[in-house]
N, CA, C and O of each residue as an XYZ file, in Angstrom:
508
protein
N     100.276    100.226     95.995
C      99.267    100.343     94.976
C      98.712    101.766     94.903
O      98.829    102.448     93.885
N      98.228    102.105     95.788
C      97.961    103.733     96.073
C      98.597    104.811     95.562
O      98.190    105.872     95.089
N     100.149    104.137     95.824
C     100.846    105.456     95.360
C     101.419    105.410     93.835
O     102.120    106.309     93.370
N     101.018    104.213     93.100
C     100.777    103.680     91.589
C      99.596    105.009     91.270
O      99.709    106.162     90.854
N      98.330    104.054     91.758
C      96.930    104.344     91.115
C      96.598    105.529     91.834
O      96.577    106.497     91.074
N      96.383    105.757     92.784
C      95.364    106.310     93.750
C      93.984    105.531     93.900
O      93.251    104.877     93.158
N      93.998    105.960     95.337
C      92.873    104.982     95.319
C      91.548    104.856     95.167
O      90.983    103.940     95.765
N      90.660    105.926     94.178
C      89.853    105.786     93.266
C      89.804    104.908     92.293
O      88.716    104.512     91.874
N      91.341    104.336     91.630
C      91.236    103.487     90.720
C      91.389    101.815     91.218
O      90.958    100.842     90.600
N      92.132    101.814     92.517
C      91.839    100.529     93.258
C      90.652     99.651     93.034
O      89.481     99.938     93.283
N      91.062     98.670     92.587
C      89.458     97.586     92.643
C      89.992     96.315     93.920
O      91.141     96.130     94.320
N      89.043     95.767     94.236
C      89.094     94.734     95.341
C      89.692     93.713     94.505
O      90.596     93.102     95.074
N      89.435     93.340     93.271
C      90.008     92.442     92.483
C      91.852     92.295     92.654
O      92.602     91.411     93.069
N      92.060     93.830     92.024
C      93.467     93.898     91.728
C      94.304     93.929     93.746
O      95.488     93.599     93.826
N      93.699     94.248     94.820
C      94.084     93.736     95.740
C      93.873     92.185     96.264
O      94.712     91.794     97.076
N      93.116     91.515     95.983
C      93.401     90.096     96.132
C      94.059     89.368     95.210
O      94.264     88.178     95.451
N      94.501     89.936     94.010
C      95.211     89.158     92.861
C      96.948     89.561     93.634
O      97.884     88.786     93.833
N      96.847     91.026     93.915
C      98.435     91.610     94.888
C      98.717     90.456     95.879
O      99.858     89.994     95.877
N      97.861     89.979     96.667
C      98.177     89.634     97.871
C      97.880     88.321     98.019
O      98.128     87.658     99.026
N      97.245     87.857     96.828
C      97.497     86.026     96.471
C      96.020     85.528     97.952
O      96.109     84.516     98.647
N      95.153     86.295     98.024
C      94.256     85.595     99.094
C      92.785     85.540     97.818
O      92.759     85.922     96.648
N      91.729     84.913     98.661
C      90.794     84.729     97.884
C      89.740     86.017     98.003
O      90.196     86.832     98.805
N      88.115     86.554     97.283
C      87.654     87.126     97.487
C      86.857     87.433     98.967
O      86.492     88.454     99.549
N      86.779     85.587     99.312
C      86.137     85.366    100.715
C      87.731     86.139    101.783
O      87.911     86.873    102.754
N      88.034     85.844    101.404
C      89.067     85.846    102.503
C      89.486     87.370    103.038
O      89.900     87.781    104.122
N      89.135     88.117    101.560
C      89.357     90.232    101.403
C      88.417     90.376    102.427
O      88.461     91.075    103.439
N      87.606     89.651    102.035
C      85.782     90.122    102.807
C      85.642     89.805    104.460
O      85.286     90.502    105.411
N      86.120     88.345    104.324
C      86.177     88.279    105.917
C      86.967     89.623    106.849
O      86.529     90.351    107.740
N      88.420     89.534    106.112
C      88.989     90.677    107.222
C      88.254     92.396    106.914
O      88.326     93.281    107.767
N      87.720     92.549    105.834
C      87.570     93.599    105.533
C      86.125     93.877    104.289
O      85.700     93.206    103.349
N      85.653     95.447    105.010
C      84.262     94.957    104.220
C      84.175     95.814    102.644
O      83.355     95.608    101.750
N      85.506     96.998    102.662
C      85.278     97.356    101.277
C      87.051     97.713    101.411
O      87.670     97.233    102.361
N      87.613     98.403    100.591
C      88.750     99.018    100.208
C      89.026    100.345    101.539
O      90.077    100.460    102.169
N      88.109    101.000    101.667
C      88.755    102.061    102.726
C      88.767    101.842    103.952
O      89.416    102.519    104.750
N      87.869    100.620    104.329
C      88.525     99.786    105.565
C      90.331     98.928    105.560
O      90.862     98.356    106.512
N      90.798     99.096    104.394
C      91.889     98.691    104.124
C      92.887     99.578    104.544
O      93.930     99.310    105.140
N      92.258    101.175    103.996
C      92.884    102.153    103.941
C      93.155    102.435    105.713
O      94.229    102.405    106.313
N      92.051    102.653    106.147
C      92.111    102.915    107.894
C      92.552    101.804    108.950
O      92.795    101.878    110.155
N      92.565    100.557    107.881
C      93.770     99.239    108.619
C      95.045     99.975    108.696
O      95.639    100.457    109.661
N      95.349     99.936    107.290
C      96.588    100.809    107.102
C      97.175    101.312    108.000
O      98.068    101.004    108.790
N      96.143    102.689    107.633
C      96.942    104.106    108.217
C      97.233    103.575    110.001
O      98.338    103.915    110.424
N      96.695    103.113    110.597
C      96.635    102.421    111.976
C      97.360    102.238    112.391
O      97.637    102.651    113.517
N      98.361    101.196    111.385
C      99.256    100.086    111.883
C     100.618    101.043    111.687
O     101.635    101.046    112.380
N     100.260    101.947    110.373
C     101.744    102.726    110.372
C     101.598    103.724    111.689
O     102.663    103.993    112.244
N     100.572    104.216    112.163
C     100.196    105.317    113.263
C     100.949    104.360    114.774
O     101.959    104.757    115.355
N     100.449    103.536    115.025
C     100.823    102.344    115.797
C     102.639    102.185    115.504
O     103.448    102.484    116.382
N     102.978    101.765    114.381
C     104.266    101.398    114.482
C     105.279    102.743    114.760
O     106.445    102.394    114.944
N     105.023    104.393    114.832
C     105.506    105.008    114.729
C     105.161    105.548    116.087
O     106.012    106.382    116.396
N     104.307    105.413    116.961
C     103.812    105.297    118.420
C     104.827    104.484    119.095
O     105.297    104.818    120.182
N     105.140    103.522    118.526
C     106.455    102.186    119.224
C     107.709    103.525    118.937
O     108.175    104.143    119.895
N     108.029    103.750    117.832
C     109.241    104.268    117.854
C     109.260    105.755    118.585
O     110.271    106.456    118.625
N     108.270    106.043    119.028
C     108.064    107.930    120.064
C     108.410    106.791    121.134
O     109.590    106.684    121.466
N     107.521    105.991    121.656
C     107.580    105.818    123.135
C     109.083    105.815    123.766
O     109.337    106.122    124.931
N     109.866    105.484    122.956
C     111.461    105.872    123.411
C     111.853    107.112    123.234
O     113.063    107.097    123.463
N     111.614    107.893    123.031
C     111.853    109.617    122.727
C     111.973    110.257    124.219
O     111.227    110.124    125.188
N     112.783    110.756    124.112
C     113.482    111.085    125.730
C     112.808    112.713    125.618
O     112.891    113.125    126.776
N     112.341    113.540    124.979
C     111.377    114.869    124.645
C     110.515    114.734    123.589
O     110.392    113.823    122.770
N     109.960    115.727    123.719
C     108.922    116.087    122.660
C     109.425    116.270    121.533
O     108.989    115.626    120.578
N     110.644    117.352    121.345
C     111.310    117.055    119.958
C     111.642    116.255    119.661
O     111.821    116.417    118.454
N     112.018    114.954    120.020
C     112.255    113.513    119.666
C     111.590    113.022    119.061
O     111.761    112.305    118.075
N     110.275    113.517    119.847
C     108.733    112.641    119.784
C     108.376    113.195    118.084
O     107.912    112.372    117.294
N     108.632    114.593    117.652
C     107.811    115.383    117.018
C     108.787    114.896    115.549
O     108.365    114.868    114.393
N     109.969    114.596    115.953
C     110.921    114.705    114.626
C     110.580    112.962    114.149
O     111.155    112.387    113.225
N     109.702    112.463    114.879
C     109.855    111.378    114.538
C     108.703    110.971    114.048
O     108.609    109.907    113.437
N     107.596    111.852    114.280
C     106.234    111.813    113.227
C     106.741    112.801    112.019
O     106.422    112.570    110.853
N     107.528    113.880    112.376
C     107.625    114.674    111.113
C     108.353    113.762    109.795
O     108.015    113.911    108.621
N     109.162    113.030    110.154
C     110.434    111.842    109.359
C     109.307    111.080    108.523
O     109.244    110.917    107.304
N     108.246    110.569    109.745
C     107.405    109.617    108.944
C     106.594    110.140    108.012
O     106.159    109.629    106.980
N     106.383    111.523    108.608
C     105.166    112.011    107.739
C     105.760    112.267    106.046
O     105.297    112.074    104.922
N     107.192    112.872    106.687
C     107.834    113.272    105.000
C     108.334    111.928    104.337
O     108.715    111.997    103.169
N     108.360    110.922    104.876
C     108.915    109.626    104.286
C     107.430    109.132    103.394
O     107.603    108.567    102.314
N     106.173    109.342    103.833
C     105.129    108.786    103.324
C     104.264    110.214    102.411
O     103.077    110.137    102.096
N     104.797    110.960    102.225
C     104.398    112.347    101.630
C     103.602    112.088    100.632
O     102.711    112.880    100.327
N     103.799    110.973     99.992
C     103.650    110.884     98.214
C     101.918    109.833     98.479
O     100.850    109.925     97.874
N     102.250    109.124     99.373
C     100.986    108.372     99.692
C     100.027    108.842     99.968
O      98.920    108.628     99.475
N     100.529    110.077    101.415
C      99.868    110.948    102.042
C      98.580    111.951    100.565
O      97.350    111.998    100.560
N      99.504    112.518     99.639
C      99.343    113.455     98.574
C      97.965    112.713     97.803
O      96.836    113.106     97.510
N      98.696    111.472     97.657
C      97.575    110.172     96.962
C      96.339    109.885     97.793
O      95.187    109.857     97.360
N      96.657    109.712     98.821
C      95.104    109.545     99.217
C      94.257    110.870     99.727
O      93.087    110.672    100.055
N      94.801    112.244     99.812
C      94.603    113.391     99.781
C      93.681    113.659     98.751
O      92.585    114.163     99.000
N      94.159    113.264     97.247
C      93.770    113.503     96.363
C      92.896    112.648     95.839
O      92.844    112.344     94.648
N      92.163    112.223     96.743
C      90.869    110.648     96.204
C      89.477    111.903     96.182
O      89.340    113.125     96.237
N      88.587    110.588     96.056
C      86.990    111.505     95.983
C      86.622    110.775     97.553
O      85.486    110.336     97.738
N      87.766    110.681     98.741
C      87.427    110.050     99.284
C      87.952    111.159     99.904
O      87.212    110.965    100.868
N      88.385    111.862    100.134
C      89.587    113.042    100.792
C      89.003    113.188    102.223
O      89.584    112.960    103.284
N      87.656    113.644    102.015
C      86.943    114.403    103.658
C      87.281    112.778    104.699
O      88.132    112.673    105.582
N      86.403    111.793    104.265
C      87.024    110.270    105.162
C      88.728    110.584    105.467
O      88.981    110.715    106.665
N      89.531    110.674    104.822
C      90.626    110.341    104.760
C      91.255    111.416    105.847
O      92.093    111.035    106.664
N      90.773    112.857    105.801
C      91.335    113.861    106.460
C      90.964    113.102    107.896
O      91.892    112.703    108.600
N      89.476    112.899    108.342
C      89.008    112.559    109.684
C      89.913    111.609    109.998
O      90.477    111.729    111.086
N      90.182    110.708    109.318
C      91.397    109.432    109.589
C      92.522    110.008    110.051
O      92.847    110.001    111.239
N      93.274    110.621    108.981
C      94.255    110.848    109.182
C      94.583    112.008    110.754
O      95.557    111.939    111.502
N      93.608    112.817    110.829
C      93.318    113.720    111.959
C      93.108    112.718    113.433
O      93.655    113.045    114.487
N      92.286    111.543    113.318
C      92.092    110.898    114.315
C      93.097    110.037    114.888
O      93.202    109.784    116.089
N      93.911    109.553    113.856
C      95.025    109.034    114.206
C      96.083    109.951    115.043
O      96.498    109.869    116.199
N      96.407    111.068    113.729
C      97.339    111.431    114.455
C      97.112    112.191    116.035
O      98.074    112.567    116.705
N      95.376    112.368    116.578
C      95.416    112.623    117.629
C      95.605    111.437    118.427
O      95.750    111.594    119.639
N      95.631    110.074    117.857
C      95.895    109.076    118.772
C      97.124    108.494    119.071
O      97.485    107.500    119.701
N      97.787    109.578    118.309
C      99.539    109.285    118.014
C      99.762    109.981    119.377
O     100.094    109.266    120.322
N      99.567    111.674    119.617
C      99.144    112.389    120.501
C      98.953    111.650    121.742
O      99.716    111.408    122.678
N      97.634    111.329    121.486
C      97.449    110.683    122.972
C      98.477    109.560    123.694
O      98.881    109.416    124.848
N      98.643    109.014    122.736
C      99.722    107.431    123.140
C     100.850    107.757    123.772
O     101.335    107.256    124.786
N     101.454    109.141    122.714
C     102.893    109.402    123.108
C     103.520    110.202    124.011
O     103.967    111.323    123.769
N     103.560    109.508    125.275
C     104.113    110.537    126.793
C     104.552    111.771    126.532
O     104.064    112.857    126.843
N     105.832    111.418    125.739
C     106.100    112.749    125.443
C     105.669    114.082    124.587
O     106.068    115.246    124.540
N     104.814    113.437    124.040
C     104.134    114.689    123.196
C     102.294    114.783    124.033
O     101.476    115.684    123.847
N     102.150    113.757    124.768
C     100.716    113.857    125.293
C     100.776    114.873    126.430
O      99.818    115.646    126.458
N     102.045    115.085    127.716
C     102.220    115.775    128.653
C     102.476    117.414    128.150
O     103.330    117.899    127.408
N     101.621    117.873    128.715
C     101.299    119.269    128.546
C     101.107    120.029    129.970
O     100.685    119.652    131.063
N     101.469    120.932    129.612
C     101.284    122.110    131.243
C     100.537    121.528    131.909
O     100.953    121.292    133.043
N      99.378    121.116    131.625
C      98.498    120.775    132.356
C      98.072    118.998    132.119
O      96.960    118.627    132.494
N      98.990    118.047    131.516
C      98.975    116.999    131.469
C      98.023    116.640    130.440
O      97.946    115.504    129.972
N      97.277    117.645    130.081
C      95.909    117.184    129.007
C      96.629    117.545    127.601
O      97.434    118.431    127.890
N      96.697    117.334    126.523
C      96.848    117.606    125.241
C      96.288    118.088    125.017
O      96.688    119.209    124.702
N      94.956    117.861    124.931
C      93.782    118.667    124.329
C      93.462    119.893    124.802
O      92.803    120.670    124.112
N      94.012    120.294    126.378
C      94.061    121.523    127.052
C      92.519    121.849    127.126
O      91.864    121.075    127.824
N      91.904    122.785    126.566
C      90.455    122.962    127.312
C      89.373    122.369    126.329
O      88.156    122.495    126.463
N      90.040    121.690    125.301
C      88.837    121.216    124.507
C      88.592    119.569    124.426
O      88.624    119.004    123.333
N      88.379    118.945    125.492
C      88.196    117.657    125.427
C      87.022    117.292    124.449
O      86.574    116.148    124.518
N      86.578    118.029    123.696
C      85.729    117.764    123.028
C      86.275    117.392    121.351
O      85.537    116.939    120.476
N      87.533    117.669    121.214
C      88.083    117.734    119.683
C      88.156    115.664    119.181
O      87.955    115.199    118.059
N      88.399    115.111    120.089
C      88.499    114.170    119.508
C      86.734    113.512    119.373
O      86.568    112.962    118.284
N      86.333    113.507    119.661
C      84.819    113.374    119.585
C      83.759    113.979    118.095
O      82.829    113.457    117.480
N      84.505    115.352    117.964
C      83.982    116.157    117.141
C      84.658    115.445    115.733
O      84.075    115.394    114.650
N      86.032    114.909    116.013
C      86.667    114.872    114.855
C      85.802    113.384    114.239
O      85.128    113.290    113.214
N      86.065    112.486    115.115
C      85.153    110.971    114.857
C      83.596    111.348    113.890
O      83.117    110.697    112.961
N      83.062    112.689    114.559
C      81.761    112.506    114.082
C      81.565    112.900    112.567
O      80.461    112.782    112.036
């Protein structure tokens, strides 16, 4: 739908009419549309975390967020381009540091930390 409309033009309507559930039912799992969006982005962040954890290096690890990232480019562009953008960057930033963190091979660093001397970036990014 997103990469139809963008998701400024998304209504809660036209996603429960997509997905054949009721209005109670949008609401229970979810409390507006960009909680949909950060379900989302999650589960693809998550399913692409499953496919690193087998990555025998970091270039493994890296070609295999880069694949996803260029496979979803157009979505990426779409929700880039909302009046929602600043939310969307922190998302998309928080994830992919949690892609980071998850994935052995891209989390191990000289010094085992990713973040190296700024344990403070994921904190800053949330806020």
């Amino acid at each position: 739908m997103v990469k139809r409309k963008g998701i400024d033009k998304i209504t809660v309507k036209e996603i429960i009419d997509e997905c054949r559930i009721s209005r109670q039912t949008f609401y229970y799992h979810f409390q507006d549309i960009m909680e949909v969006i950060e379900w989302t982005v999650e589960q693809s962040i998550r399913q692409m975390l499953e496919r690193s954890l087998e990555a025998k290096n970091l270039r493994e690890a890296l070609d295999i967020l880069i694949t996803c990232t260029r496979e979803n480019r157009v979505l990426i562009r779409r929700l880039l381009d909302s009046q929602k953008r600043e939310e969307i960057e922190k998302l998309l930033i928080c994830e992919l540091l949690a892609f980071c963190r998850g994935c052995p091979a891209v989390a191990s660093g000289r010094d085992g930390n990713f973040y190296g001397a700024d344990p403070q970036c994921w904190k800053e990014v949330k806020a």
